[in-house]
N, C-alpha and C positions, 0 to 999 in steps of 0.2 A: 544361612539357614532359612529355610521357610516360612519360619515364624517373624524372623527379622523382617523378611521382603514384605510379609502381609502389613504389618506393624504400621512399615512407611507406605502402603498402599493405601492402608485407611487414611493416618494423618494426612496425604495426600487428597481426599476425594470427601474430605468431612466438610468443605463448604458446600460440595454439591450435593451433598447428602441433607443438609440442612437447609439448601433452597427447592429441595426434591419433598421434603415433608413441610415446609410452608405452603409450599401450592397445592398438595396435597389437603391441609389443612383448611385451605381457606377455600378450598371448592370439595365437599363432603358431600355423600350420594349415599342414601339409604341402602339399607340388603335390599339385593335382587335388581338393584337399579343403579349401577355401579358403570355404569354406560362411561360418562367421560373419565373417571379413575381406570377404568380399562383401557381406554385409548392411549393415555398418558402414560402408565405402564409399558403397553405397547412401543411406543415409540421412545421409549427408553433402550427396550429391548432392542429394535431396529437400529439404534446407534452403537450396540457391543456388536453386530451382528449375527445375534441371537435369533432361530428360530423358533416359533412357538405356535402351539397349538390350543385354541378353545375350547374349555368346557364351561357347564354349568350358565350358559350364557354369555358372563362378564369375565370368567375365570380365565388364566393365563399358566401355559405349562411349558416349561421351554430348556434345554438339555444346555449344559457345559461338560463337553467332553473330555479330559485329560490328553494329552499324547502319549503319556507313557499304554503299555499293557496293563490293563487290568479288566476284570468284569465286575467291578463291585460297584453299588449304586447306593446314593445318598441321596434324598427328598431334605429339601429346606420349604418350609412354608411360610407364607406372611398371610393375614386377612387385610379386607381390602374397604369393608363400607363402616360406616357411619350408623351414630342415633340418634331419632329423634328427641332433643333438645336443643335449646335455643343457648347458643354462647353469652358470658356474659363478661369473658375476659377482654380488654380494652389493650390489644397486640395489633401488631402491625399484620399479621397473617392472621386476622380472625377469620371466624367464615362467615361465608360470604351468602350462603344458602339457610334464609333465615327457616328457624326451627331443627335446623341439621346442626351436629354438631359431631366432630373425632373426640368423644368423650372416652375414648377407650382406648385409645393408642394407635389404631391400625396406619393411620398416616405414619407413624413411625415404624410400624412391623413393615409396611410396604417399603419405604425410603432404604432402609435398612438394609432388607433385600436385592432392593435395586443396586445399593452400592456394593454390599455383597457377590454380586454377579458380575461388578464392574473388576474386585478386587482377583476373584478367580479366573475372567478371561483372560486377562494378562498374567496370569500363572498357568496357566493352561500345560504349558512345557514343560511344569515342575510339579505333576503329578500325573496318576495313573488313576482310573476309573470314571463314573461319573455323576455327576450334579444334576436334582432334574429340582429347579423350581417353580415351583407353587403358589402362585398370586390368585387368593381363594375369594371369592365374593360368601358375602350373606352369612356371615358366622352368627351375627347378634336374631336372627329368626330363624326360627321353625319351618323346615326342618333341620337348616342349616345347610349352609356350602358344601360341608366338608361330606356328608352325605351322600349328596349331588354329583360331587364328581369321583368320588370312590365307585360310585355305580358307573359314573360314565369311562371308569377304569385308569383312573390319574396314577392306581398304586402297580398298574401293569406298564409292563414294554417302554423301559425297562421297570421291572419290579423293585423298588429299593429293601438294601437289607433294615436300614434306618429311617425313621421319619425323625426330624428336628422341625421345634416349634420356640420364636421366642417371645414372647409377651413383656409389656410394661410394665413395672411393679412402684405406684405413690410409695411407699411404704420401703422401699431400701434405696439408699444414697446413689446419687447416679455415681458410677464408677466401679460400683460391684452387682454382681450375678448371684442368683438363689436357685437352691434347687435340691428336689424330692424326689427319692427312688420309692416304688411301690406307688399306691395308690395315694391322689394327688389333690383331683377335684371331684367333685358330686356330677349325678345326674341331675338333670332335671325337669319336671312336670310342671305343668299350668293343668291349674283348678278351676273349673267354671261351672258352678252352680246356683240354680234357681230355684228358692224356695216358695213353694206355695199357701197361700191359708185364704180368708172367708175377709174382707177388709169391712172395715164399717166407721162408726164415730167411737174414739176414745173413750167417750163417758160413758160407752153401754159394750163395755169387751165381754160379756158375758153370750153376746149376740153376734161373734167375731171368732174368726182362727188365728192368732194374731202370728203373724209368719217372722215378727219382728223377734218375740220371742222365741220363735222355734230355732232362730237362727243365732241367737245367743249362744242356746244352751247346747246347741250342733257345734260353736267355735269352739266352745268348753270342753264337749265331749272327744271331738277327733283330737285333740292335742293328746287323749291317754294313747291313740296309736304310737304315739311317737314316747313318750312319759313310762307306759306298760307296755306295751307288744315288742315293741325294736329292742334289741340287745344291746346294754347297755355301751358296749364295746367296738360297734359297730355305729359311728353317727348318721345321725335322722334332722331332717329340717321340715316342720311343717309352717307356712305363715302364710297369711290371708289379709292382704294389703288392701283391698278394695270390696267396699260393701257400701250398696245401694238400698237404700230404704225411702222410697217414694213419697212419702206421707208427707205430714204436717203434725202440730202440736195437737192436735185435739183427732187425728185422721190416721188410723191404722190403714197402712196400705195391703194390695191382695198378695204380692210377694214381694221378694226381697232377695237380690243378686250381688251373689259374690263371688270374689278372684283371689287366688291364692295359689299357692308354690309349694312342692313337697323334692326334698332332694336328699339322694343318701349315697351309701357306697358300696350297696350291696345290690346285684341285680336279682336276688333270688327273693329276699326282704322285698325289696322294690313290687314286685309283682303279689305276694302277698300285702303289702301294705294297702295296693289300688281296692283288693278286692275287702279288707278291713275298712277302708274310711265309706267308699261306695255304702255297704250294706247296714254299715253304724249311723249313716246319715240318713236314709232308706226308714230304716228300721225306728229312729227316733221321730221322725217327721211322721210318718203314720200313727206312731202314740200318741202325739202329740193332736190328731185331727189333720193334718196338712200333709203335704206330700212335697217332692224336689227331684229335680233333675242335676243329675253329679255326673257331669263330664268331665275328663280327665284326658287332657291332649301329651301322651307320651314326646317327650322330648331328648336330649342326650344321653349317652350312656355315661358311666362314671370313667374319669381319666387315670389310667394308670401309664407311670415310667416304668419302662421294662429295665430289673433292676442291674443287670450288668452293662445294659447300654447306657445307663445314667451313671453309674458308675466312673464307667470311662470317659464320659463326656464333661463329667465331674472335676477329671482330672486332669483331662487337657484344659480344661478353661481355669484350675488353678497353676499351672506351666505358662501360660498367655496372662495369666492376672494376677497373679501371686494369690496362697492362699488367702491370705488378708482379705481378696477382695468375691473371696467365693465365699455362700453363705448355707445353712441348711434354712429348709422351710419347711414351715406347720402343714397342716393338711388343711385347705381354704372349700368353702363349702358352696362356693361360686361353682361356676359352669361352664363349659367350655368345648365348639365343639370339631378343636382338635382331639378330643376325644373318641372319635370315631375311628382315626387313624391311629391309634392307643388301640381299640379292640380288633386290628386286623391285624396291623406289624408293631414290629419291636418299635418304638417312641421315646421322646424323650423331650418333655414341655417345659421352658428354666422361665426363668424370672428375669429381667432387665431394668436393675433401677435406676429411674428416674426423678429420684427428689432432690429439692434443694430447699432446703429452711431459710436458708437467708435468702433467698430472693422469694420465697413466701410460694414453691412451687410443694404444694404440700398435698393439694383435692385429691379424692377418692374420685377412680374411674367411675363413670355415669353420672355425672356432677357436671351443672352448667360451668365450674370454675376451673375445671381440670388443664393440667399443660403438665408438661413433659421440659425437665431440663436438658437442653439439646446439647449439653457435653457429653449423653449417654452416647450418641453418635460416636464419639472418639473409640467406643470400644463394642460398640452393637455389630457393625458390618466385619471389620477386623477378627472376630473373636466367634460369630458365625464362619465366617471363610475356613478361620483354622481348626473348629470343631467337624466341618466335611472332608477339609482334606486329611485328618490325622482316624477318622472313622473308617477314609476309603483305603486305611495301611500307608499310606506318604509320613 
């Protein structure tokens, strides 16, 4: 059976899967500048011999065709860059590019796929349809990869009926998979506003616009968008991680600049919410004597599993894993922007855990500590392979 072949195909190819995301690891390349992660890819691809086609820059798109008959198509995706952060775990693949760091897994989504394409070329004979993968640059910035090459037409010729995405999950034991039909993650926004007022010396505010206070009482107030306007039943994230206030102890400064994030799971909420917190901020800064600028850089769309193709993908990965080792998952209010390919075709974004307690493999993705137990390997590439070929009817 086919499941058995893929089985030993993975245990087969799990060290080179594992020296595939070490060097990955240790040489990490920001979004949009994914230059030598693309090459490396590349001539991965060039030893299946695998053709492949450029987008988005760094992006990599490359066909495994079945021999049997079929017309059905299935997109596998991985991301491919890095974050800015400096590593601070003491491994033997740290990296090696100080300030960058794979704090998010993509070394392992790429690796992953790599071996994935290694596991279906030599199957090639024992199914029908085909594989078109996806090695996407720039997921962690605006606008995002995945954007990028849907416009430069990654979901055309051939068109797949499926997209599969699989991501790292700190938080489920490496060995099992999680996953969410319906809507899964948030969109998300960046907030950037500048509050203005009249600055002067602390001991005479009477002679001042003090913009330090306008911006208080503006964090206070835009949180009822989200507290009274949103439905309760529908979640809303509003939070403002970064505020500049210029000053000193005795020195009212002239403004006062902050950054902040709103994400939810409604696109129609969404666009009323921009035009609520905009005109509530507007509106309060001018009572106040002062005035702001509230820009709002639209970001992804919310990700939805289209629910019969998760369904089923649900169910082959508990056939490959035993139910045991399939999980349900919460709706995570992170971001993500396989998403994009969630609002054109049918999708299906699962979970891949990666922890281990005892060896203290425990960090939250964006964490200078983060790592990935690479036993997930044993069942990441294998268990991709058999959710394409049992998608494309094999």
């Amino acid at each position: 059976m086919i499941k058995e072949q893929i089985q030993q195909l993975s245990k087969n190819i799990f060290n080179d899967v594992v020296s595939n995301r070490r060097h990955l690891h240790s040489h990490p390349e920001l979004s949009f500048h994914e230059v030598e992660t693309s090459a490396f890819v590349a001539g991965k691809l060039d030893e299946l011999g695998l053709k492949y086609e450029r987008m988005a820059d760094n992006g990599l798109v490359a066909l495994i065709k079945g021999d049997k008959p079929s017309d059905k198509v299935v997109a596998l995706r991985a991301d491919m860059d890095a974050l800015p952060i400096t590593e601070v775990n003491e491994v033997s693949y740290k990296s090696q590019n100080v300030g960058v760091m794979h704090a998010c897994g993509h070394d392992a989504h790429t690796s992953s796929l790599l071996g994935t394409a290694k596991i279906l070329t030599d199957l090639k004979s024992q199914f029908g349809g085909t594989i078109k993968l996806i090695f996407q640059p720039a997921e962690e910035k605006l606008p995002g990869g995945a954007s990028i090459m849907i416009k430069e037409g990654v979901l055309e010729n051939p068109k797949p009926q499926a997209v599969l995405g699989q991501h790292v999950m700190p938080l489920i034991d490496a060995g099992k998979v999680g996953f969410r039909a319906g809507k899964y993650m948030a969109s998300t926004d960046e907030i950037y506003v500048t509050v203005r007022g009249k600055g002067g010396h602390g001991a005479q505010p009477q002679q001042n616009v003090d913009p330090v206070i306008i911006m208080a009482h503006m964090l206070t107030a835009l949180q009822q968008v989200v507290s009274r306007f949103a439905d309760p039943k529908s979640p809303s994230v509003l939070s403002f991680g970064k505020v500049i206030a210029n000053g000193a102890t005795n020195v009212i400064p002239n403004e006062v600049y902050l950054e902040g994030t709103f994400r939810t799971m409604d696109e129609k909420w969404r666009n009323e919410a921009h035009i609520k917190m905009k005109k509530m901020a507007e509106g309060l800064c001018e009572s106040m004597g002062g005035s702001c600028e509230f820009n709002i850089m639209r970001g992804y769309p919310f990700l939805i599993n289209e629910e019969k193709l998760t369904a089923a993908t649900r169910g082959h990965a508990e056939d490959y894993l035993g139910k045991e080792n399939v999980l349900d998952l919460d709706i995570w209010m992170a971001a993500e922007d396989f998403a994009y390919y969630s609002q054109v075709a049918d999708s299906c974004f699962y979970r891949l855990g990666t922890r281990n307690e005892s060896r203290g493999i425990t960090s939250s993705v964006h964490t200078p500590t983060f790592d990935v137990e690479e036993d997930a390997f044993k069942i990441s590439t294998g268990l991709m392979a058999y959710l394409a070929v049992k998608q494309l009817g094999n």
